[in-house]
C-alpha positions as CSV (number, residue, x, y, z in Angstrom):
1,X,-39.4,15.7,-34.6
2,X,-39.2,13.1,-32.1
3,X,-35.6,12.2,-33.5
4,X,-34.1,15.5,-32.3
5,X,-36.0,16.1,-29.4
6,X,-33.4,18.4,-27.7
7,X,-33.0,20.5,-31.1
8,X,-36.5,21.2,-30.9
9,X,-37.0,22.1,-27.2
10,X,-34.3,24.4,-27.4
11,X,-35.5,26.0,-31.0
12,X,-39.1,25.8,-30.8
13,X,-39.0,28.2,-28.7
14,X,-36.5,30.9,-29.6
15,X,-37.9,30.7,-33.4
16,X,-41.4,31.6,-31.3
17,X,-40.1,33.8,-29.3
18,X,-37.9,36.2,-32.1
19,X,-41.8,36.1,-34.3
20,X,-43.6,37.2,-30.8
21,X,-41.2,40.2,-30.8
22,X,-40.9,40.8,-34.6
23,X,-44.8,40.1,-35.7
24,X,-47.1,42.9,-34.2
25,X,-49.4,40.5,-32.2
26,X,-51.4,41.6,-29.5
27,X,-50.4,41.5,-26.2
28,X,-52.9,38.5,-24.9
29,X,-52.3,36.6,-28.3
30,X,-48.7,36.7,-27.5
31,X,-49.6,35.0,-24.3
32,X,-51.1,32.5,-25.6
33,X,-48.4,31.8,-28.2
34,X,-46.0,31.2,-25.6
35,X,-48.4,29.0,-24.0
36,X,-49.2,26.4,-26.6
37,X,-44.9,26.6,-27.4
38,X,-44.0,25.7,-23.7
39,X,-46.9,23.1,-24.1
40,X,-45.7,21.7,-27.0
41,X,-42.2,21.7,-25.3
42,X,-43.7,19.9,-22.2
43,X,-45.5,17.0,-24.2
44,X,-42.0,16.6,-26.0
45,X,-40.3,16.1,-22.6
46,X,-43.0,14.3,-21.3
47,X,-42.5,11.5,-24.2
48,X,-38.7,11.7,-24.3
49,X,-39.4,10.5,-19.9
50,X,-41.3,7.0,-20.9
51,X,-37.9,6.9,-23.7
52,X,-35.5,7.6,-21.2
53,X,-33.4,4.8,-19.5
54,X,-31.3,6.5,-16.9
55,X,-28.5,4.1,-17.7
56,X,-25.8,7.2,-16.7
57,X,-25.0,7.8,-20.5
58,X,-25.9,10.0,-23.1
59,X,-29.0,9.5,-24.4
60,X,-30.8,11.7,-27.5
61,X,-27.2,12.2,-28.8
62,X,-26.9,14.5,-31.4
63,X,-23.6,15.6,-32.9
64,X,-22.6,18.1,-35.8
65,X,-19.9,19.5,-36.9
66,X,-19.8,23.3,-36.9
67,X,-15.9,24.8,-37.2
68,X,-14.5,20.9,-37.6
69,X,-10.5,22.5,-38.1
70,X,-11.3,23.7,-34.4
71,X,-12.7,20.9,-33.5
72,X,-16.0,23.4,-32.5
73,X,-19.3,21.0,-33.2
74,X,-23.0,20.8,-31.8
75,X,-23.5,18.4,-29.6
76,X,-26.7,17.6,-27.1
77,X,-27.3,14.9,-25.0
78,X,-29.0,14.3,-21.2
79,X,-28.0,12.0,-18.5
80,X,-29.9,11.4,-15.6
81,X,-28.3,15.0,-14.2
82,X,-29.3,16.8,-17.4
83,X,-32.5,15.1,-18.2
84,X,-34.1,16.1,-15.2
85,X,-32.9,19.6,-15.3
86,X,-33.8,20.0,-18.5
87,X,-37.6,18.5,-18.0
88,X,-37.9,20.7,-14.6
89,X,-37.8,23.5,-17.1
90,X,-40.4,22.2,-19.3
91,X,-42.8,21.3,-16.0
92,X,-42.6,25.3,-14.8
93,X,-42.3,27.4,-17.9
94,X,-46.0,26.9,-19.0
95,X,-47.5,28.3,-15.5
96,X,-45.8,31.4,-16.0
97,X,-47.6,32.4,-19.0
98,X,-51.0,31.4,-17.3
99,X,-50.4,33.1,-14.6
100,X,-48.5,36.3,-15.5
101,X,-51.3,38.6,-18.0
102,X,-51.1,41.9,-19.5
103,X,-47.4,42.5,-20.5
104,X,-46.0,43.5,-23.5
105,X,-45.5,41.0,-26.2
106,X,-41.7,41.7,-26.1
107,X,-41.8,40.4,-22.6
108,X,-43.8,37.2,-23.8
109,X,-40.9,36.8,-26.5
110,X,-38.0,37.3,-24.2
111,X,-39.6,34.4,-22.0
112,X,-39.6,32.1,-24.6
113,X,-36.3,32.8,-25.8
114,X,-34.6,32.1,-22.4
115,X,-36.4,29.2,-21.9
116,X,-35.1,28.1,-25.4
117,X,-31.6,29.1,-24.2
118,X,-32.0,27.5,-21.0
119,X,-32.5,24.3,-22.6
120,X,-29.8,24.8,-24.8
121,X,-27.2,25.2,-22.3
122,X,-28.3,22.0,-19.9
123,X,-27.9,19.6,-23.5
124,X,-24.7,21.1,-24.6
125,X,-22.1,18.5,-24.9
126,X,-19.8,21.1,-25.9
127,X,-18.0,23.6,-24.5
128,X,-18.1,26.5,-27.0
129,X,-21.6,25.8,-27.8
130,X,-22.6,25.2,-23.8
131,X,-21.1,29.3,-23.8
132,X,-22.9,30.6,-26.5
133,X,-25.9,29.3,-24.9
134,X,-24.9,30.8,-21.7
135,X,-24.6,33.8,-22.8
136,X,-28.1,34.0,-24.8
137,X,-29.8,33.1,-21.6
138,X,-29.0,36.0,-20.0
139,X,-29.7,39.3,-22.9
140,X,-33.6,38.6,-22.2
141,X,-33.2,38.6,-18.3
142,X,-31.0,41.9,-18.5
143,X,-33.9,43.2,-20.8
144,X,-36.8,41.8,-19.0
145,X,-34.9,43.4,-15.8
146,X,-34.3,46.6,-17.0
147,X,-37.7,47.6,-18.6
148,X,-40.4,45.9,-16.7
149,X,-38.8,45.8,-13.3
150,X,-38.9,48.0,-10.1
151,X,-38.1,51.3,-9.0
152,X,-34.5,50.1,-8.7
153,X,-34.1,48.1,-12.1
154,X,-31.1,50.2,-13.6
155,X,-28.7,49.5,-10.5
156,X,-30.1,46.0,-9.9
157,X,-29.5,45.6,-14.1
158,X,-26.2,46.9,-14.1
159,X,-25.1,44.9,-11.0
160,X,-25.8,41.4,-12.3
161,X,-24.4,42.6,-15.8
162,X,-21.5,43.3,-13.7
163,X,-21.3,39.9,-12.2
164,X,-22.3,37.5,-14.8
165,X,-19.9,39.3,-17.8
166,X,-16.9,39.3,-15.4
167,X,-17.8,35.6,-15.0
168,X,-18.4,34.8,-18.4
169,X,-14.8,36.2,-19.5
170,X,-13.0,34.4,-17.3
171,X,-14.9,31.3,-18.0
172,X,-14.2,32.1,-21.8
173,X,-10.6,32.4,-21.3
174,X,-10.9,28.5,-19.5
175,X,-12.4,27.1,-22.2
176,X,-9.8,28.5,-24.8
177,X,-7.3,27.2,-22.0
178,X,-8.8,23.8,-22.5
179,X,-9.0,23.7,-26.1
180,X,-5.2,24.4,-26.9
181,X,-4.3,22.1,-23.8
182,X,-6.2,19.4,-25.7
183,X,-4.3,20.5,-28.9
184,X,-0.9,20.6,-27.6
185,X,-1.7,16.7,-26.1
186,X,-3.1,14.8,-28.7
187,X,-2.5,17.2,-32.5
188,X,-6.4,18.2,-32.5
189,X,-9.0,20.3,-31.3
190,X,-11.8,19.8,-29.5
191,X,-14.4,21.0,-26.8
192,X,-16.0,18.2,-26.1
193,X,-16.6,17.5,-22.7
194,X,-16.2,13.9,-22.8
195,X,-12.9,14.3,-24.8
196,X,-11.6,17.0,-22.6
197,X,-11.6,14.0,-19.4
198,X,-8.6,12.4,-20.9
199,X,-6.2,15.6,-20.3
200,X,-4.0,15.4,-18.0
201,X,-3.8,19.1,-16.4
202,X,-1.8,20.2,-13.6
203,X,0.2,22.9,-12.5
204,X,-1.0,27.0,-12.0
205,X,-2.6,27.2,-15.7
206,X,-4.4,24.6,-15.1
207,X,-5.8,25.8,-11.3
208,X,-6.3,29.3,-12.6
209,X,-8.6,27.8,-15.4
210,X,-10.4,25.4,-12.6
211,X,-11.1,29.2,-10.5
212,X,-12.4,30.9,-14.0
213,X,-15.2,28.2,-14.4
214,X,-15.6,28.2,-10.7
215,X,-16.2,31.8,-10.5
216,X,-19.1,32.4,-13.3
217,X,-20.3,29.3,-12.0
218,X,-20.4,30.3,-8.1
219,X,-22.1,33.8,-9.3
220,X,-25.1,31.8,-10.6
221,X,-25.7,29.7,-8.2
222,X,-24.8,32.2,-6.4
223,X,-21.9,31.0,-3.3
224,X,-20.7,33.4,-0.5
225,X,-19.3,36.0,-0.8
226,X,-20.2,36.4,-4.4
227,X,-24.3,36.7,-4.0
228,X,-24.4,40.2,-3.3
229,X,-26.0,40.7,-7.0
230,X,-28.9,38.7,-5.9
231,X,-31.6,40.7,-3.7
232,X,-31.0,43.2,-5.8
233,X,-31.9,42.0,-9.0
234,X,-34.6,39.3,-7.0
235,X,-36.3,41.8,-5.8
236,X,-36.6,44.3,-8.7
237,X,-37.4,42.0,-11.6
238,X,-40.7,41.6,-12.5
239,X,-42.1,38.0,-11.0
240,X,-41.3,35.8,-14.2
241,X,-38.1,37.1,-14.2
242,X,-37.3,36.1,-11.0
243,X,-39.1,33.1,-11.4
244,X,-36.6,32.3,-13.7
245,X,-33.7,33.7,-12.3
246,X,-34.3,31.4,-9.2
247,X,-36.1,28.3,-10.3
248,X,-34.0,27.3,-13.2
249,X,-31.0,29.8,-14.1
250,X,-29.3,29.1,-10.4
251,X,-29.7,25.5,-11.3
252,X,-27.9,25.3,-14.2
253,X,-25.1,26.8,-12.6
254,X,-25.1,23.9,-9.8
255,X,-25.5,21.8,-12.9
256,X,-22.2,23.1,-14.8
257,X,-20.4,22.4,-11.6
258,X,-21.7,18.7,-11.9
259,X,-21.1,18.5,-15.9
260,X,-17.9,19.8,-16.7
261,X,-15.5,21.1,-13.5
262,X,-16.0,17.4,-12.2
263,X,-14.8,15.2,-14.9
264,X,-12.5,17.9,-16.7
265,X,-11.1,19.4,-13.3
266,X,-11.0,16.5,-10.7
267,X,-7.9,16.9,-9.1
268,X,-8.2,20.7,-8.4
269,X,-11.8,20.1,-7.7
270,X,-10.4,17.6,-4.5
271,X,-8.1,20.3,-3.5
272,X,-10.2,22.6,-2.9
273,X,-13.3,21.2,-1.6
274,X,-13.3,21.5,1.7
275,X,-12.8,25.7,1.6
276,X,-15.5,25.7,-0.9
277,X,-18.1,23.4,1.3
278,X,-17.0,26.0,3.5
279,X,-18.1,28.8,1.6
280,X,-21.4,27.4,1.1
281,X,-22.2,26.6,4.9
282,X,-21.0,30.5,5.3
283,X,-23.5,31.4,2.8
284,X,-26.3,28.9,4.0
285,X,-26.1,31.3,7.0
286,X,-25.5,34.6,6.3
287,X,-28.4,34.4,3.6
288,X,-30.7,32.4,6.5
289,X,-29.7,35.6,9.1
290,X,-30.7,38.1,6.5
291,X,-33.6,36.8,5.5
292,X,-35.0,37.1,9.1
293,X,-34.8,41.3,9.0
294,X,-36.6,41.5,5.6
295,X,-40.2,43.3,5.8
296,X,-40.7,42.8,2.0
297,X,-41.4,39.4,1.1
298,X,-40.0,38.8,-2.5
299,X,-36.6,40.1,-0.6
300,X,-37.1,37.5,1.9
301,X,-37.3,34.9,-0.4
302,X,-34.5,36.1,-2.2
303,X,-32.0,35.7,0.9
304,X,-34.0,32.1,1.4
305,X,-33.6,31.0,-2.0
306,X,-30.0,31.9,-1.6
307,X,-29.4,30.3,1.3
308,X,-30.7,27.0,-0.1
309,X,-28.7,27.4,-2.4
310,X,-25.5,26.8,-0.4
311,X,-27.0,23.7,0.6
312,X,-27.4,22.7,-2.9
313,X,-23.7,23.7,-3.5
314,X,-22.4,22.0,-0.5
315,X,-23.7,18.9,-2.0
316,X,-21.3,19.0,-4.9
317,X,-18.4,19.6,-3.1
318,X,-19.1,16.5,-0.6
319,X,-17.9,14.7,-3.5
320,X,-19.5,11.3,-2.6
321,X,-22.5,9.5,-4.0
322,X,-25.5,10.4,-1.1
323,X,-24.5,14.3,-1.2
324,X,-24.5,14.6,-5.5
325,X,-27.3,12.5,-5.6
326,X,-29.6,14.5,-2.8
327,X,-27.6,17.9,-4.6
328,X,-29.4,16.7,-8.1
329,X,-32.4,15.4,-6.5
330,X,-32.8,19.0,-5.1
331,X,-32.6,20.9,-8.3
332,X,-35.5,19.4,-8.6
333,X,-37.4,20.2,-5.8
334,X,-35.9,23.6,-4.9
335,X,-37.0,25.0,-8.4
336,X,-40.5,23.7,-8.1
337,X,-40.8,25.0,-4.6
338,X,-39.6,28.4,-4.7
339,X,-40.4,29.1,-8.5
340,X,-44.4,28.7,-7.2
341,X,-43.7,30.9,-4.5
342,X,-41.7,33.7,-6.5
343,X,-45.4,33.4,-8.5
344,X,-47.6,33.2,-6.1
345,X,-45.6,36.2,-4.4
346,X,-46.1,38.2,-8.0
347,X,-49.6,37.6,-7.7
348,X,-50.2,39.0,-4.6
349,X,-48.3,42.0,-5.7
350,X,-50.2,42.5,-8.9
351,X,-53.5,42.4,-6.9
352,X,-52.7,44.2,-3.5
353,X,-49.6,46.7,-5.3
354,X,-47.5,45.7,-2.2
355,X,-45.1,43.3,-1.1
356,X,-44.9,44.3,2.7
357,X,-45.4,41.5,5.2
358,X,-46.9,44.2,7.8
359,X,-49.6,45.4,5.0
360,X,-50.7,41.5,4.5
361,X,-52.9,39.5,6.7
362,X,-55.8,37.2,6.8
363,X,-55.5,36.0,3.3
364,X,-56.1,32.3,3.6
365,X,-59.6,33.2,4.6
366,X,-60.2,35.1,1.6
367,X,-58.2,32.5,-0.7
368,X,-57.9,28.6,0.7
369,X,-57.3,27.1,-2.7
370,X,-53.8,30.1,-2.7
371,X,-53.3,29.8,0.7
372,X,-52.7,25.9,0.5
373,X,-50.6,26.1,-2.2
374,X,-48.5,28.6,-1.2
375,X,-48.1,26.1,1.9
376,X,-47.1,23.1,0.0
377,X,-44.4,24.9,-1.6
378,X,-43.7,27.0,1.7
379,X,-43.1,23.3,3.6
380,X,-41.4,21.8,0.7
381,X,-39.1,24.7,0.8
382,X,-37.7,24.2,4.3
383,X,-37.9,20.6,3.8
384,X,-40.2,19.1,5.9
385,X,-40.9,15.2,5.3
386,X,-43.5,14.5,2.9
387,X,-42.6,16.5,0.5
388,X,-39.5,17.3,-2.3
389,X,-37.4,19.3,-0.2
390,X,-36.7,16.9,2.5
391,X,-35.4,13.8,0.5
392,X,-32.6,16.1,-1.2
393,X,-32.0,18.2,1.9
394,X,-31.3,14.2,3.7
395,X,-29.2,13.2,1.2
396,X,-27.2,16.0,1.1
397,X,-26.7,16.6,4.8
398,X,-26.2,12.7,5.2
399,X,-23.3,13.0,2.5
400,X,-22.2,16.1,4.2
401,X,-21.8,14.7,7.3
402,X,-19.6,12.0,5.9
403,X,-17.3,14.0,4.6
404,X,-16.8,16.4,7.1
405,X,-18.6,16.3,10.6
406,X,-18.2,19.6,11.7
407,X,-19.6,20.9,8.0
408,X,-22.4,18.7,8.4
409,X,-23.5,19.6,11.6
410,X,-23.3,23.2,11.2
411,X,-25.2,22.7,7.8
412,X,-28.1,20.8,9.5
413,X,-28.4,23.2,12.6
414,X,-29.0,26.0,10.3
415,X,-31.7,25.2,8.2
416,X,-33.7,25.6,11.4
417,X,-33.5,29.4,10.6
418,X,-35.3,28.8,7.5
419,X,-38.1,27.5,9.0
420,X,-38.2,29.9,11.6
421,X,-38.6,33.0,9.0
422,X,-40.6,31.1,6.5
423,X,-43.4,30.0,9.2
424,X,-43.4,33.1,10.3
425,X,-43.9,35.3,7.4
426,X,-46.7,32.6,6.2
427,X,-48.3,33.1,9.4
428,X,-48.6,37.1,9.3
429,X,-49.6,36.9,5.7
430,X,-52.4,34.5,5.5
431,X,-53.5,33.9,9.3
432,X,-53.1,37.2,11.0
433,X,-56.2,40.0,11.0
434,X,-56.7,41.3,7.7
435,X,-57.2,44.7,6.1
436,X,-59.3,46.6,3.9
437,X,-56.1,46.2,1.4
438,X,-56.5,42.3,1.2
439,X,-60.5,42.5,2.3
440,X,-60.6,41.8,-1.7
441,X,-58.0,39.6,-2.5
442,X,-59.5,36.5,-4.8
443,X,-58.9,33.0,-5.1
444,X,-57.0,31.5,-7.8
445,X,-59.1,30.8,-11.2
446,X,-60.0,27.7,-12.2
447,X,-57.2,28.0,-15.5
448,X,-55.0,29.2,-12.7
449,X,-55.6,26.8,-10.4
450,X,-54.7,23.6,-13.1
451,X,-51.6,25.8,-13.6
452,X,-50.0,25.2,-10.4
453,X,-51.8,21.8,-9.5
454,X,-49.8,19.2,-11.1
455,X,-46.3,20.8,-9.6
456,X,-48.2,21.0,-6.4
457,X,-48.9,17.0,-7.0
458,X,-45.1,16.6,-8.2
459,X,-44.0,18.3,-5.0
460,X,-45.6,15.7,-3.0
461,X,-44.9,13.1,-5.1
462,X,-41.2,13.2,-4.7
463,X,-41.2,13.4,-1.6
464,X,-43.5,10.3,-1.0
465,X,-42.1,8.4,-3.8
466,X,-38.5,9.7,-4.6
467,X,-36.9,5.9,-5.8
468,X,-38.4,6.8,-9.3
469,X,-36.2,9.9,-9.5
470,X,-33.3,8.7,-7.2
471,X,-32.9,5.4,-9.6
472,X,-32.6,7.3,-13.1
473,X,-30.5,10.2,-10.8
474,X,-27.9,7.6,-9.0
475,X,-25.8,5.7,-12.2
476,X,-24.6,9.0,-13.3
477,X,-23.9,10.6,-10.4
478,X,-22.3,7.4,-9.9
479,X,-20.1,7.8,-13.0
480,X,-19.3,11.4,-11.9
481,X,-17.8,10.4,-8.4
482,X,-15.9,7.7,-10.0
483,X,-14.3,10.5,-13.0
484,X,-13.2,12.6,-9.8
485,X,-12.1,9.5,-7.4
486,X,-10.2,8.3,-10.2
487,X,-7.4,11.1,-9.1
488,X,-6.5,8.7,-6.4
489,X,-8.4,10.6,-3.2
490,X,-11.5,9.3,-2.1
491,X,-13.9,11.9,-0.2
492,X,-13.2,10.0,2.9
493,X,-9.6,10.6,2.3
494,X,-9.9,14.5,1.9
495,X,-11.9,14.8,5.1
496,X,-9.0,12.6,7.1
497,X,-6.2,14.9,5.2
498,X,-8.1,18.3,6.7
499,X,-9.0,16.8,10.2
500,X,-5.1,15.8,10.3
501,X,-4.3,19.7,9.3
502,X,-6.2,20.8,12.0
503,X,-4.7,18.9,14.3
């Protein structure tokens, strides 16, 4: 098993996941189905960790041939970008089938099989089978959307259809793009990502490619102005939808960025990096503004989540080693932090059957052990020091700021507003006078509370100790930055060009 590793994390639990929905279990044995396969999935990335050496290459490799005259083969592999992407996945999944009870087994079975997907698209080598993946990943979410969500599900279900199938055609059409490119070069086909480096592209084709995976990329992370699917379909989806949605999905769009628009697309990438760091400052604080007029909380997260976000994007198009390093670093730490509090926010809808920040109050004296978790991943969230968020939050503005002043100074003034809104919708919520409505809330369980615990220990562990992560992180990052200064333009050299434009 061990010898395919990534096969198994990725089909472990879409095999579960299909028998969940196609074998009449019960409801609670379905949950605990999908609780011992996202264990099992955990365990196996917890033993490929110790295995993994971080050395900025492939590592589990696994390569077969699937249409070999087009060059169309399944390949996996992790680097330190992937691996840890791929193992913050296995960390979260489990709690959610802890925590979230008494929902149709179909739901149970839709979980799995994005997780499954999920993993399939962050070891996919190639670009064909990196799409298929992509596109799996998201038929559970519009299911899990459209029948267990909100009042609003059908609008917010048909908007992110919208977004993400627009985005996956155009990003279709730039991977056939790169395939015959790569045929008309070298008399072979191939979607290999490693391959696909050695073209030489230039010219409009090759920018209006760059824009089609930069567009269903951008809506999943998602960058200003194309996040407008996002409260929407935050807000309405059921908790572990959301959960998902936010913790890991967004992710593995900053990750795509980082895997294949950087070492296939380096030159356009260059070219356009300073209006796209642009965009995600814009969207850092648009989303941060919002977010202060929200009186529902899971919509206030939403705009928070996105406005994190952009500072995770900005990180990428920094293009030097501090901002991609603190960008992957805080993959890591975003998802842990707001994933929690998407859940713990579920929770205290399923027990209070409101979301409202002026019907809350008074909760952390009827639930410490909730209370302080919900802290932990409040203040890792806004990045104070101590904890995850503030180590990739440094790094990034650090490498922002080296690229472009201005950018980085309008990036680290903002994230005040976070912490503004955040404090004080924790305060109203758990400090203020309660109410007969939360008189009653409980304390998390004991099974409950050893759910959350060890990302709660994680959080704080990054942040204390980040050189563990940071050192397996760095050499491919490293190799990254070097794929897209290998163009000839140093990051240092595009912010001279645009400070020379403006003047």
């Amino acid at each position: 098993m061990f010898d395919n590793v990534l096969s198994t994390m990725i089909f472990l639990p879409i095999v579960i996941g299909l028998a969940v929905m196609l074998i009449p279990f019960g409801s609670n044995a379905a949950r605990r189905i999908g609780l011992a396969a996202s264990l099992l999935v955990l365990l196996l990335g917890v033993r490929a960790y110790f295995s993994f050496t971080g050395s900025g290459q492939l590592e589990f490799a696994e390569t077969r041939n699937l249409i070999e005259t087009l060059g169309i083969a399944y390949r996996l592999g992790v680097d330190g970008i992937s691996f840890f992407v791929l193992l913050t996945g296995a960390v979260l999944i489990p709690i959610v089938f802890v925590v979230v009870r008494d929902r149709p087994r179909a739901f149970y079975g839709n979980l799995l099989i994005t997780a499954g997907a999920m993993a399939g698209a962050i070891a996919a080598c190639d670009l064909v089978l990196f799409y298929i993946f992509w596109e799996i990943m998201l038929i559970p979410i519009f299911f899990m959307i459209g029948l267990y969500g909100g009042p609003d599900r059908r609008a917010a279900t048909i908007k992110i259809m919208l977004y993400t199938v627009s985005g996956s055609l155009l990003m279709l059409a730039s991977i056939i793009y790169l395939g015959a490119a790569f045929h008309a070069h070298f008399g072979v086909w191939s979607f290999e990502t490693i391959a696909l480096t050695g073209l030489d592209l230039s010219g409009r084709t090759a920018t209006l490619a760059f824009f089609g995976f930069m567009l269903a990329f951008a809506i999943k992370i998602p960058i200003f102005p194309l996040h407008t699917w996002l409260p929407d379909a935050y807000t309405e989806a059921p908790a572990a939808a959301t959960f998902l949605l936010s913790a890991i999905m967004a992710k593995i769009g900053i990750y795509a960025v980082i895997r294949f628009i950087m070492p296939v697309f380096g030159p356009e990438l260059v070219h356009y990096a300073v209006p796209l760091a642009w965009a995600a400052v814009i969207g850092l604080i648009y989303c941060g503004i919002a977010a202060i007029g929200q009186k529902d909380m899971k919509r206030l997260l939403a705009f928070s989540s996105a406005s994190h976000m952009g500072v995770l994007a900005l990180g990428l198009f920094c293009l030097n080693i501090q901002a991609l390093t603190g960008s992957i670093f805080q993959i890591m730490a975003h998802a842990t932090s707001t994933g929690l509090l998407f859940l713990l926010i579920g929770m205290i809808e399923d027990r209070l059957q409101t979301r409202e920040i002026a019907d809350l109050g008074g909760i952390a004296r009827q639930a410490p052990i909730f209370a302080f978790f919900f802290a932990v991943a409040l203040l890792a969230s806004v990045g104070l020091p101590g904890t995850s968020g503030f180590i990739g939050e440094f790094l990034i503005i650090l490498g922002a700021i080296k690229f472009d002043t201005t950018i980085g100074i309008f990036a680290a003034t903002t994230l005040i507003i976070g912490v503004c809104y955040m404090l004080w919708m924790f305060q109203r919520v758990f400090f203020e006078k309660g109410n007969d409505r939360t008189a009653g809330f409980t304390d998390l369980s004991a099974a409950e509370t050893l759910a959350f615990l060890p990302v709660i220990v994680l959080i704080l562990l990054m942040g204390v100790f980040p050189q563990p992560f940071i050192a397996r992180i760095e050499p491919a990052a490293q190799n990254h930055i070097a794929t897209v200064q290998a163009t000839g333009r140093t990051s240092g050299q595009i912010a001279l060009d645009h400070t020379l434009q403006q003047h």
